[in-house]
Backbone as CSV, one residue per row, in Angstrom:
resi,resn,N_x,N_y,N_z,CA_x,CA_y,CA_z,C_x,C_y,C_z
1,UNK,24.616,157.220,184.712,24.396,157.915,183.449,23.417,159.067,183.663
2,UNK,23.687,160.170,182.779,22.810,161.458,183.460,21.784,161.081,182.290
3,UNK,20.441,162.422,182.914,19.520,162.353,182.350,19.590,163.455,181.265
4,UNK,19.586,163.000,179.793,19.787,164.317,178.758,18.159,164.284,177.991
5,UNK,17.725,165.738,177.433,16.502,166.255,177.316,16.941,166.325,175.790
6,UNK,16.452,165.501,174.664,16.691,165.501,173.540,15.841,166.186,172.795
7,UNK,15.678,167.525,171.724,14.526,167.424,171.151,14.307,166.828,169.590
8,UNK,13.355,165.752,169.214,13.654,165.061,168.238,12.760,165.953,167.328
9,UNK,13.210,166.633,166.213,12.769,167.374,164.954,12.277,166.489,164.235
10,UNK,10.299,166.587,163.784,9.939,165.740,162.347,9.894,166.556,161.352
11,UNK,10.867,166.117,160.253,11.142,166.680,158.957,9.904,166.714,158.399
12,UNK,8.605,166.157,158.296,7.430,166.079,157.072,6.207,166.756,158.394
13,UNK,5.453,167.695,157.413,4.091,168.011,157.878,2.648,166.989,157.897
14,UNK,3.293,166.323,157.465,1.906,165.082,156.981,1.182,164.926,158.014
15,UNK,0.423,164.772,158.298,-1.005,164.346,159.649,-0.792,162.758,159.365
16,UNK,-0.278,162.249,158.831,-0.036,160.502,158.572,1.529,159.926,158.377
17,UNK,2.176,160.925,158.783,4.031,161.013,157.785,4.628,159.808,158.518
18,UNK,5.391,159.248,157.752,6.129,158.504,158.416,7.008,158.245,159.309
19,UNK,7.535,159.900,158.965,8.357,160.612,159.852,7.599,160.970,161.409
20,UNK,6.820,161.271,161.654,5.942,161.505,162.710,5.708,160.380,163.208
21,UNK,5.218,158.900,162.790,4.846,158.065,163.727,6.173,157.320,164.322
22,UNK,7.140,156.940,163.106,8.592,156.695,163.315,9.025,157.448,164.951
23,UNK,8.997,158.938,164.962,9.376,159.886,166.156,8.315,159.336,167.294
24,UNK,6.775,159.199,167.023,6.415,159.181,168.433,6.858,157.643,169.104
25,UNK,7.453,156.642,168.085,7.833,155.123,168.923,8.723,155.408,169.293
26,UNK,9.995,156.464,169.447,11.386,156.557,169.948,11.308,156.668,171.516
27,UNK,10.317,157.184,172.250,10.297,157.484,173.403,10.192,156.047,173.893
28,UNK,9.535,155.068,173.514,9.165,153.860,174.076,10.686,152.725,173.956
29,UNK,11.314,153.324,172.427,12.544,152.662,172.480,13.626,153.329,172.780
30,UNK,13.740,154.153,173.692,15.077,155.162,173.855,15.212,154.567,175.621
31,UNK,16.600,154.744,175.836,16.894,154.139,177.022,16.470,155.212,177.732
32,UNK,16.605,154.959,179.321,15.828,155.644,180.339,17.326,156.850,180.334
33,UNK,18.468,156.933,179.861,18.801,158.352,180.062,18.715,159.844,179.133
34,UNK,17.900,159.004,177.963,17.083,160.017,177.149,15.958,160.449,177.424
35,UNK,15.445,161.536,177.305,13.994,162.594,177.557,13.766,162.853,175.934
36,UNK,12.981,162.265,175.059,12.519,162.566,173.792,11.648,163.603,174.124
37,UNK,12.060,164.814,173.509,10.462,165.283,173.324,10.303,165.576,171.757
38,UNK,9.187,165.035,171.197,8.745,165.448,169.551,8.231,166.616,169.659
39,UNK,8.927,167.372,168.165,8.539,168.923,167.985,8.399,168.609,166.495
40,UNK,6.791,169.249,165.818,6.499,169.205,164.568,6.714,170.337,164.103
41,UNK,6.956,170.684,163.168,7.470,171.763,162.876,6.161,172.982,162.088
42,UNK,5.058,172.722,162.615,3.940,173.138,161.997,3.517,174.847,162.927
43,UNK,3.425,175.439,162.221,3.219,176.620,162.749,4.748,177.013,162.808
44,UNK,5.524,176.848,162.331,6.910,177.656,162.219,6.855,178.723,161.046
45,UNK,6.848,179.864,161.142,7.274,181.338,159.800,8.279,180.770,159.243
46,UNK,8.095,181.293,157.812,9.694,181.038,156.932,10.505,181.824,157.581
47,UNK,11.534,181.466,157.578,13.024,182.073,157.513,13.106,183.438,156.289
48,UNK,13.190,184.893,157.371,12.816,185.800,156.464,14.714,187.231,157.162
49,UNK,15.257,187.391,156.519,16.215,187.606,157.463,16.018,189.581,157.711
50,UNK,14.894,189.670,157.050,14.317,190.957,157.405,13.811,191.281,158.920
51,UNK,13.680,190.329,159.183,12.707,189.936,160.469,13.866,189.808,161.753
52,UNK,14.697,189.410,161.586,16.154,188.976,162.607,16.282,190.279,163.767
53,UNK,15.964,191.477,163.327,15.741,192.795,164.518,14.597,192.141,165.457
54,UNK,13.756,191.586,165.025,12.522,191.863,165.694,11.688,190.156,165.458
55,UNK,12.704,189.180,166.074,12.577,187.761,165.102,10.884,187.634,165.875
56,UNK,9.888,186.971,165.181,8.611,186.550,165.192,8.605,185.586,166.477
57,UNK,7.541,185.150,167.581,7.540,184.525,168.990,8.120,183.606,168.733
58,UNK,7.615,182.820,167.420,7.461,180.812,167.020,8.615,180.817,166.580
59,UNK,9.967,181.981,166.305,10.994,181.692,166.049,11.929,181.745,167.748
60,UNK,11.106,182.417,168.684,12.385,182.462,169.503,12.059,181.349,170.181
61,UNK,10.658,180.974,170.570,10.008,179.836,171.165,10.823,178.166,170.598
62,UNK,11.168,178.342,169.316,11.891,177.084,168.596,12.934,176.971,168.939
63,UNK,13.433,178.628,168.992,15.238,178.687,169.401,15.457,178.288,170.862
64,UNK,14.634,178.629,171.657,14.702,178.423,173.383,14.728,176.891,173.442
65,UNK,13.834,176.148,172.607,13.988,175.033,172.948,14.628,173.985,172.454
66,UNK,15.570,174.651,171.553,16.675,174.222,171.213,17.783,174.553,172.392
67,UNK,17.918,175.610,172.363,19.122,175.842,173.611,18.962,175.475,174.671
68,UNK,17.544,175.036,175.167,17.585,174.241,176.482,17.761,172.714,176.577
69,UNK,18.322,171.928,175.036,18.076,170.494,175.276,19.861,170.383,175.242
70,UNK,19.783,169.174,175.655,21.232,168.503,175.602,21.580,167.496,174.101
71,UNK,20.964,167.989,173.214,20.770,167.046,171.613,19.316,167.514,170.935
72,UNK,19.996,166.820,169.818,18.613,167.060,168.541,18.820,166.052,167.694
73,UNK,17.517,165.278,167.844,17.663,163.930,166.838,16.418,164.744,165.339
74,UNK,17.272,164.506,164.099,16.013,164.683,163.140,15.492,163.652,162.545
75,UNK,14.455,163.245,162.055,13.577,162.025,161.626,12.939,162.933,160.449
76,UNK,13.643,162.567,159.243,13.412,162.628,158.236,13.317,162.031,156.865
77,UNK,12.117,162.653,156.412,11.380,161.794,155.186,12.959,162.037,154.088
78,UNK,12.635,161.772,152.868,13.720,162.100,151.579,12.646,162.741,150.710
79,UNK,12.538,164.161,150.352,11.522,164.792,149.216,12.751,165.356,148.057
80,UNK,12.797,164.778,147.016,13.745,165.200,145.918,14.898,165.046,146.126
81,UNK,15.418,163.835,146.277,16.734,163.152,146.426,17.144,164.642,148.002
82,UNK,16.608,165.241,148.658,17.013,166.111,149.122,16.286,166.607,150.797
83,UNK,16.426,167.375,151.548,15.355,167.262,152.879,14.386,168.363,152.680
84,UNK,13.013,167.680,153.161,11.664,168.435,152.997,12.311,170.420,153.099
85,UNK,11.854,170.907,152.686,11.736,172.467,152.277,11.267,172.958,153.801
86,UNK,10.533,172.962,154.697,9.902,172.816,155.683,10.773,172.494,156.792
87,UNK,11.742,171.773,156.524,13.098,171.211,157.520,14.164,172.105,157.634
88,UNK,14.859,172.730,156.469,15.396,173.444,155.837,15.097,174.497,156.343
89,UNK,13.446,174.908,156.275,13.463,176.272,157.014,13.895,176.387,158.541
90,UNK,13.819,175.121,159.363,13.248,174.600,160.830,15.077,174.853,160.891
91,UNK,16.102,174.708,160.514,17.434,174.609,160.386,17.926,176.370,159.942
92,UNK,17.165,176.636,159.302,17.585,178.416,159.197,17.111,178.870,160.297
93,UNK,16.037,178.822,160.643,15.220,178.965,162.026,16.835,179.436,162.985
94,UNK,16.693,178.333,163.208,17.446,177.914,164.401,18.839,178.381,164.467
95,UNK,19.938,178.380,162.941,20.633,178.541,163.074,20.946,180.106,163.157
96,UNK,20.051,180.454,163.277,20.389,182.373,163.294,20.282,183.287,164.613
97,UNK,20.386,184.399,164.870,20.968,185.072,164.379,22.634,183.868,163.747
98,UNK,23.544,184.963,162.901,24.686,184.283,162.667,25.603,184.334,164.091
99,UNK,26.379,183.415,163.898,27.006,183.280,165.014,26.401,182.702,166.348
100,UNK,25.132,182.152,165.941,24.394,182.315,167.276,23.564,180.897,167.769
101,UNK,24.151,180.099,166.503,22.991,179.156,166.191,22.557,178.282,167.315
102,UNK,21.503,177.861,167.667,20.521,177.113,168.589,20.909,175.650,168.418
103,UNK,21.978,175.233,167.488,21.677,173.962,167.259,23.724,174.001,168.029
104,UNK,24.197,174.790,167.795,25.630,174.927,168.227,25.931,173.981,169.474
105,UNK,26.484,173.442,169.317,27.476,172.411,170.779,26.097,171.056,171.233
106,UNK,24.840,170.754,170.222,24.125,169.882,170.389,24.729,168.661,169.653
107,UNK,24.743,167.748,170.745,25.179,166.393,169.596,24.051,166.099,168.623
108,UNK,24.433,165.859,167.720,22.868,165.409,166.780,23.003,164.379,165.653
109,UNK,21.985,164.034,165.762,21.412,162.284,165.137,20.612,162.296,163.952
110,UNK,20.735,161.709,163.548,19.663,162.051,161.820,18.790,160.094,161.614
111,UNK,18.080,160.323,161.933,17.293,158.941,160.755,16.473,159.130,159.679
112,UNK,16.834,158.751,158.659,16.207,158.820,157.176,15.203,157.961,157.131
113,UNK,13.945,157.533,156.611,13.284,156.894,156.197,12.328,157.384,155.110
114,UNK,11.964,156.339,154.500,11.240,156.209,153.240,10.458,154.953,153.308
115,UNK,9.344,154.848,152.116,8.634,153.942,151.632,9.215,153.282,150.570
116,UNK,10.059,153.776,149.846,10.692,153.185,149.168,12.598,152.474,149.836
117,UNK,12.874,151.820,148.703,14.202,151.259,148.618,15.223,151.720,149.584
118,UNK,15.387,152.893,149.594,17.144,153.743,149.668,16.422,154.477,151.071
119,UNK,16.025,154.794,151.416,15.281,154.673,153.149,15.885,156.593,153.585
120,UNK,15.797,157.072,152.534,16.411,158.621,152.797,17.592,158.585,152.789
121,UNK,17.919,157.848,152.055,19.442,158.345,152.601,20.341,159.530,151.902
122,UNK,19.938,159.977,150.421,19.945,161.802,150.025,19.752,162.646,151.268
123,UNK,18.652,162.672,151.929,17.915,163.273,152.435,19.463,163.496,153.213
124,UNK,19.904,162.097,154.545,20.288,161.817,155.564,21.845,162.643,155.553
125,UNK,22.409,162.740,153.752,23.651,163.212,153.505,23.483,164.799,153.531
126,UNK,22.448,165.205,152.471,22.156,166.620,152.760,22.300,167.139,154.150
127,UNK,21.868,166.277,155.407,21.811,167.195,156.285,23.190,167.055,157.152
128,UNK,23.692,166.205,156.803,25.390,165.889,157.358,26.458,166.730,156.332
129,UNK,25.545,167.515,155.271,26.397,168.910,154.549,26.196,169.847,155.358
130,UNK,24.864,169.939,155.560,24.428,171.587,155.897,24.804,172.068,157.377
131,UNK,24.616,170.907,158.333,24.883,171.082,159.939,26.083,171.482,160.631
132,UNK,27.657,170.990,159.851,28.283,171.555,160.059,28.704,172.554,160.246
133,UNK,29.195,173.283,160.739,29.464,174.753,161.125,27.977,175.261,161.835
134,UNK,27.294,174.911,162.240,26.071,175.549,162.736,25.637,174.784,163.740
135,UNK,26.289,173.780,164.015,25.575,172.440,164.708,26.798,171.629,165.865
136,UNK,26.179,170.920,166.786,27.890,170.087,167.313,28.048,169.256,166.431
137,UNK,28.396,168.065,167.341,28.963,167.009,166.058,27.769,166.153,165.897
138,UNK,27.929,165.438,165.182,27.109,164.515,164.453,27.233,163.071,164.927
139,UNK,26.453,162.075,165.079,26.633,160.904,165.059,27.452,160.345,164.145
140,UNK,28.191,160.043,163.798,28.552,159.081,161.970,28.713,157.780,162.035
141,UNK,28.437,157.061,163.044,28.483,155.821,163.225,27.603,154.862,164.265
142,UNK,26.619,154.602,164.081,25.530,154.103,163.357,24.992,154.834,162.138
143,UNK,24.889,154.739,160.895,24.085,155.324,160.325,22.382,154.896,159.928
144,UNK,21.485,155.259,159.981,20.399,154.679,159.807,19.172,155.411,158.797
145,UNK,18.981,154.506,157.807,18.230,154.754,156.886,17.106,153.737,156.701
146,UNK,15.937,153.623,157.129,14.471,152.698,157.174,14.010,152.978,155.889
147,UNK,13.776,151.513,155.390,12.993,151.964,153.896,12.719,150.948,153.831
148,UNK,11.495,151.359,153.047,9.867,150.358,153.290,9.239,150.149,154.508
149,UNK,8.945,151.546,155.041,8.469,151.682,156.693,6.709,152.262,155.894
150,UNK,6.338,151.946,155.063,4.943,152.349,154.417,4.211,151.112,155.190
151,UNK,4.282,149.900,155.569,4.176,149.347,156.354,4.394,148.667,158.069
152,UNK,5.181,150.252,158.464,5.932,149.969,159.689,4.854,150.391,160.998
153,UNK,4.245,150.719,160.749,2.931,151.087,162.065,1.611,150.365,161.491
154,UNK,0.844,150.228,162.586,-0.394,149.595,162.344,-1.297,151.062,162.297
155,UNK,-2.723,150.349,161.996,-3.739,151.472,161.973,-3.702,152.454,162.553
156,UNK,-3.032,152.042,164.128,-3.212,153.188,165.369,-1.732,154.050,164.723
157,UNK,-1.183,153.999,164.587,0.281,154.584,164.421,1.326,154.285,164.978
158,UNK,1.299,152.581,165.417,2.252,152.270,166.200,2.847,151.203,165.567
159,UNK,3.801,151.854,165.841,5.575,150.952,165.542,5.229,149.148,165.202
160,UNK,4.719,148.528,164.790,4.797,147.401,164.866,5.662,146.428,164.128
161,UNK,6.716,146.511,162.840,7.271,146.290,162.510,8.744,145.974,163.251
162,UNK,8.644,144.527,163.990,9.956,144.434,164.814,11.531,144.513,164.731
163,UNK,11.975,144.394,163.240,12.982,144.690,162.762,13.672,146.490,162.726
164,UNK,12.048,147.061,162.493,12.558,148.634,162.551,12.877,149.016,164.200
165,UNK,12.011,148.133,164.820,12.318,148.561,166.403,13.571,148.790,166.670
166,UNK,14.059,146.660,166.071,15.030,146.761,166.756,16.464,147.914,166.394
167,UNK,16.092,148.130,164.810,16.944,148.984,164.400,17.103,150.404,165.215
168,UNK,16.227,150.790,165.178,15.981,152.053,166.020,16.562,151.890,167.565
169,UNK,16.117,150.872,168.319,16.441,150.669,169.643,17.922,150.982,169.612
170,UNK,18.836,150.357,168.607,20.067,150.067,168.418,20.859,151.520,167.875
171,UNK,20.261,152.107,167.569,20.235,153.575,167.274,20.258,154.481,168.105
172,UNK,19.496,154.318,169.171,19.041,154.988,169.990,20.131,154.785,171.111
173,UNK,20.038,153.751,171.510,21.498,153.242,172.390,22.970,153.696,171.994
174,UNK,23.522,153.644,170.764,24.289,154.633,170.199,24.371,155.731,170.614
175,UNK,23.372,156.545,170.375,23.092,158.484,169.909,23.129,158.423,171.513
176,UNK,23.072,157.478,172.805,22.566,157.468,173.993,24.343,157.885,174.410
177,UNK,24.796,156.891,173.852,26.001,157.058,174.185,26.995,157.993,173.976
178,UNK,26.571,158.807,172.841,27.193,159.460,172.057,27.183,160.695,172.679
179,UNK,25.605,161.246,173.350,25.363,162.375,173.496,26.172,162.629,175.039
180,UNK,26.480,161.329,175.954,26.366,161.118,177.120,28.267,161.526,176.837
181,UNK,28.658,161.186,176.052,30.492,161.575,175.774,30.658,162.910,175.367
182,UNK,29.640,163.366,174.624,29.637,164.688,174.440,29.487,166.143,175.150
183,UNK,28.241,165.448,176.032,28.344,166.237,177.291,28.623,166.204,178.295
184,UNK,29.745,165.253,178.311,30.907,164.766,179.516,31.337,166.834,180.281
């Protein structure tokens, strides 16, 4: 099995997000032919399409490292039945110039989570609207939505909740497989 360089996108800015600690346990549960690397999306410019002559560093710097991975997993919160504003931009980002998009021929993975009930899963559909045409294909089978992860890390920020592990592990082994057929 080859070695693929994934970059996993956190949808929320939070210094505590759920989304962020969720992303840094994936490396520990991702099989050895995934390379996680977490990218926060902090210090990214809005999406301004004035700017596209002369695109800003932190936009080409995002785009490069999109086009150099073999996948893109996103780990995202649910803000208004819908995905953080901040994500949205991280996805215009990327997908531009037109025709050109950074996220194009990447297999890609989505996990939703929440503190509440329904574990993102608005969030998880929104972005299985928007990716198409801009994006490769999508996972669609595992789908995974964590809810009630307000208790899923301990003090330090680690994963301790064994059920989400295993969910995730099982996720991860999937998207492992998935990405590994894709870039056959």
């Amino acid at each position: 099995m080859a070695h693929h360089h994934i970059v996993v996108i956190v949808g929320s800015l939070r210094k505590e997000s759920f989304s962020l600690k969720l992303a840094n346990a994936l490396p520990k549960l991702a099989p050895a032919s995934l390379a996680l690397e977490i990218v926060t999306l902090h210090g990214l410019s809005f999406f301004n399409q004035d700017l596209e002559a002369a695109p800003p560093a932190d936009w080409l710097a995002f785009r490069e490292k999109l086009q150099k991975s073999n996948g893109v997993l996103f780990v995202t919160p649910e803000y208004n039945r819908s995905i953080p504003g901040v994500l949205k931009n991280a996805i215009d980002v990327g997908s531009r110039p037109y025709g050109k998009s950074s996220f194009l021929g990447k297999p890609i993975g989505i996990i939703g989570n929440a503190p509440g009930q329904l574990g993102g899963v608005s969030a998880v559909k929104h972005l299985q609207n928007i990716l198409p045409g801009i994006s490769g294909p999508i996972l669609g089978q595992p789908e995974i939505y964590l809810n009630q992860v307000g208790d899923a890390c301990d003090a330090h920020g680690e994963l301790t909740k064994e059920p989400v592990q295993k969910l995730l592990q099982q996720y991860l082994e999937a998207y492992a497989a998935f990405v590994e057929r894709v870039n056959k």
